[in-house]
N, C-alpha and C positions, 0 to 999 in steps of 0.2 A: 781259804782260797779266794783270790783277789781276780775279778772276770769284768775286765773296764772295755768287752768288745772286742778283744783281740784275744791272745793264747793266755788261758787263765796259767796264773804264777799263782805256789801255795806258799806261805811267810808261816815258816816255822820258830822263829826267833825274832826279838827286835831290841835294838840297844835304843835306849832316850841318853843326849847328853846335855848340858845344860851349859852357860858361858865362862864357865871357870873351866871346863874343862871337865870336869868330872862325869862319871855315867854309868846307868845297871842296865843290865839285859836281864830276860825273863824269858821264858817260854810262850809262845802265845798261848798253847794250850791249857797256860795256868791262868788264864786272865780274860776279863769277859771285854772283848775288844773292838770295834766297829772302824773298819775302814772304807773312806768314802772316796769313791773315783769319780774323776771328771773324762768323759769325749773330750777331745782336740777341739775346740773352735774353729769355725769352717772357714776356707780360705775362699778370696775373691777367684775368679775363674775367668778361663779365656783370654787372658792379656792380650792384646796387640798395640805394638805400636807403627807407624805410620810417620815417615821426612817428606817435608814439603821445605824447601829450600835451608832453614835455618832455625824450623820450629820443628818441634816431635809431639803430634799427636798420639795419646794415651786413652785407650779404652778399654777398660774389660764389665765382666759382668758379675751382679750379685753373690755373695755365696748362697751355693746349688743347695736340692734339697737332699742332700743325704743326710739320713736318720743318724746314721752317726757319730756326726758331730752338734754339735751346740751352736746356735744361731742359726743353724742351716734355712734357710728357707723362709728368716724373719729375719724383718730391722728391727725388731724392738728394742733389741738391747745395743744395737750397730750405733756407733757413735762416729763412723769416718772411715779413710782407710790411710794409710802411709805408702809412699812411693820413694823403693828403692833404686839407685840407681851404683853399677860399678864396670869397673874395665876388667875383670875375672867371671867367670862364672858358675864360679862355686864359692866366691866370700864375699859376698854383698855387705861385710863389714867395712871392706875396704874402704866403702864413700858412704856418707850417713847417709839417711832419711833426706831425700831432696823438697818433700812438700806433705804437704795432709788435707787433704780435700774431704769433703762431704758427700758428694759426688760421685759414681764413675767413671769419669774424664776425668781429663788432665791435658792441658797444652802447657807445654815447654819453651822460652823463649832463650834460656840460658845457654848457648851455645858454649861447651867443653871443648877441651884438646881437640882437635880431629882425631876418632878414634874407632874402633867400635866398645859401643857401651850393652851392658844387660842392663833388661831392669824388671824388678818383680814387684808386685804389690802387697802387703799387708791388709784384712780386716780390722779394725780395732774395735772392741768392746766396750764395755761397762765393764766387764770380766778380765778383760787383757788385751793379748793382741795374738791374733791366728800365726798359724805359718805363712809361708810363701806361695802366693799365686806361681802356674808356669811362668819361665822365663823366656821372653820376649827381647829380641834386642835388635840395633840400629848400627850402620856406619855414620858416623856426623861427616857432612858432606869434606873429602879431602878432593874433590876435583874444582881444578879451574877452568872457567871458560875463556877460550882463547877464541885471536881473529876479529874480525869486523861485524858489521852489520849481514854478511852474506850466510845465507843457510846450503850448508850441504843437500847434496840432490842426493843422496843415498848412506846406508850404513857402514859404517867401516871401524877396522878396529887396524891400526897402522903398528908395524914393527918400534917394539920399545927403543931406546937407545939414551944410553950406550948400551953394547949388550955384543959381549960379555960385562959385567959389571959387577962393582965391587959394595960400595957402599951403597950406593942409590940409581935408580932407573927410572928415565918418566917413559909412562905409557899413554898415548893419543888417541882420541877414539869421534868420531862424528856421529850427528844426529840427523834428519834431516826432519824429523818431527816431536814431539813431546811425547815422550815412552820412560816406562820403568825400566829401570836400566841395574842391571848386574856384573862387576867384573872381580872374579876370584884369582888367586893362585892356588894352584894346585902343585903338589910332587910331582916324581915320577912314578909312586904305587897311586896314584891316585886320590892322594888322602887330601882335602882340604887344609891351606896351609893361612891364607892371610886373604881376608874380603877386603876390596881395594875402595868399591860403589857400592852402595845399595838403595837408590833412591829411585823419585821419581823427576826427571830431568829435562829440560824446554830443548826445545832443536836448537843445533850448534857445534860449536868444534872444542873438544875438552880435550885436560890432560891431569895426570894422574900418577904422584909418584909411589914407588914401591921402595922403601928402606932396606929390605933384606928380612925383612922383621915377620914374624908369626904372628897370630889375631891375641897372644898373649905379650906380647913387646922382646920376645926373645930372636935372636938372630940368628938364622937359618943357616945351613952347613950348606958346603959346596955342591955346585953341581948343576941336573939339569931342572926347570921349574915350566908349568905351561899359566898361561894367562889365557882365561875363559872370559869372555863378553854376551850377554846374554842381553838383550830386548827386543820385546815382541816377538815376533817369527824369526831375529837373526841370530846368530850363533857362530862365532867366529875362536878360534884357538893361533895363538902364537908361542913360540917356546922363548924362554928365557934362560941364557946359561949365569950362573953366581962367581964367581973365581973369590977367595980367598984365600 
C-alpha cells in the first residue's frame, strides 16, 4: 500500500520493461519491494498582475507553508521561478516560458497582440519545477485616446456605432479623471462574453473596438449583447445588437 498524502492506492502487480522492449511481472507480494513517494512541490501563490499603460506588473508570493508539499515554506532548495504567459486558460502550452526571475516580481515591457493574456507562475527547484500558481490575467491595453488637449467634465459611456453591426463596432467612452476602468460584454443570459478594458486609465476621451469575438478569439452568434462600463462609482450599460 502506497500513502504519498492523499487516497492510499494498493500495487498488487508490477511489470519492469527494459529498451528492447521486452518485460516480466511478478507479484508484489512475492518480492521484498520499497516504494518511495515524493509530495508535489509547492507552488508560488497569490499572482497578481497589474497594466500601467504598456507594462504589466507581476507579483506574487512565496510558496506557502503547507506541510504537504516539498519546499513549502523554504528557499533552500528554490532556485527561481518561471513566468507563464498564454491567450487560453487552460494551456499555457500555447506561449512558452516568457522569463525566470529570482525574484517575486516581474515587470513586462514586451507589449503582445492587444489581447487578453493569463499568466501563471512556476516555483523551480533543485528537484524540478512545481505546478502552477493561480491564474491571473490582463487585457493589453486595445483602447485609444482620442480628441485634444480638453478633458471631459464627467463620465460617460456614449452609444457604440455602427450598431446594428457586423464585423466590428467602436465603443467611446470619457474620463474626466484617472480611474480604473472596466468595460465587458456580456449576453443576453448574462454570461460574460469578451472584456474589451481593464486598466488603469488618465482622464480623457477613448475608444474601443469590439470584433464580434469571445475572450477566446472565437466569433460570437447573432443577436443581442450589453456593454458594461465600470469606474469608480460609474456604471453605465448600453445594448449592442450583432446581425450576421
Amino acid at each position: 500500500t502506497v500513502n504519498s498524502g492523499r487516497t492510499p492506492v494498493t500495487i498488487s502487480r508490477i511489470t519492469v520493461s527494459d529498451t528492447l522492449g521486452q518485460s516480466v511481472s511478478f507479484d508484489t507480494e512475492d518480492a521484498d519491494i520499497v516504494i518511495t513517494t515524493s509530495a508535489p512541490l509547492a507552488p508560488p501563490q497569490n499572482l497578481e498582475t497589474v497594466l500601467r499603460a504598456d507594462t504589466v506588473r507581476l507579483t506574487w508570493e512565496p510558496p506557502g507553508a503547507d506541510p504537504g508539499q516539498r519546499g513549502a515554506g523554504s528557499s533552500a532548495n528554490l532556485t527561481g521561478y518561471h513566468v507563464y504567459r498564454s491567450r487560453t486558460p487552460l494551456d499555457l502550452s500555447i506561449d512558452q516560458c516568457i522569463d525566470t526571475v529570482g525574484a517575486a516580481i516581474l515587470t513586462c515591457g514586451d507589449t503582445p497582440v492587444p489581447d487578453l493574456y493569463y499568466y501563471q507562475v512556476t516555483a523551480v527547484y533543485e528537484e524540478g519545477e512545481s505546478g502552477p500558481s493561480n491564474e491571473s490575467w490582463i487585457v493589453y491595453n486595445t483602447a485609444e485616446k482620442t480628441g485634444g488637449e480638453e478633458t471631459p467634465d464627467r463620465f460617460e459611456l456614449l452609444q457604440n456605432y455602427p450598431n446594428p453591426f457586423n464585423m466590428s463596432t467602436t465603443v467611446r467612452y470619457h474620463l474626466p479623471e484617472s480611474e480604473f476602468v472596466r468595460i465587458d460584454i456580456y449576453n443576453i443570459l448574462g454570461h460574460p462574453v469578451k472584456t474589451l478594458v481593464r486598466e488603469n486609465q488618465d482622464a480623457g476621451a477613448y475608444r474601443v473596438n469590439w470584433h464580434g469575438t469571445n475572450d477566446r478569439g472565437n466569433g460570437v452568434s447573432s443577436g443581442l449583447y450589453f456593454c458594461v462600463m465600470r469606474a469608480g462609482h460609474f456604471y453605465r450599460v448600453i445594448k449592442l445588437m450583432v446581425l450576421k
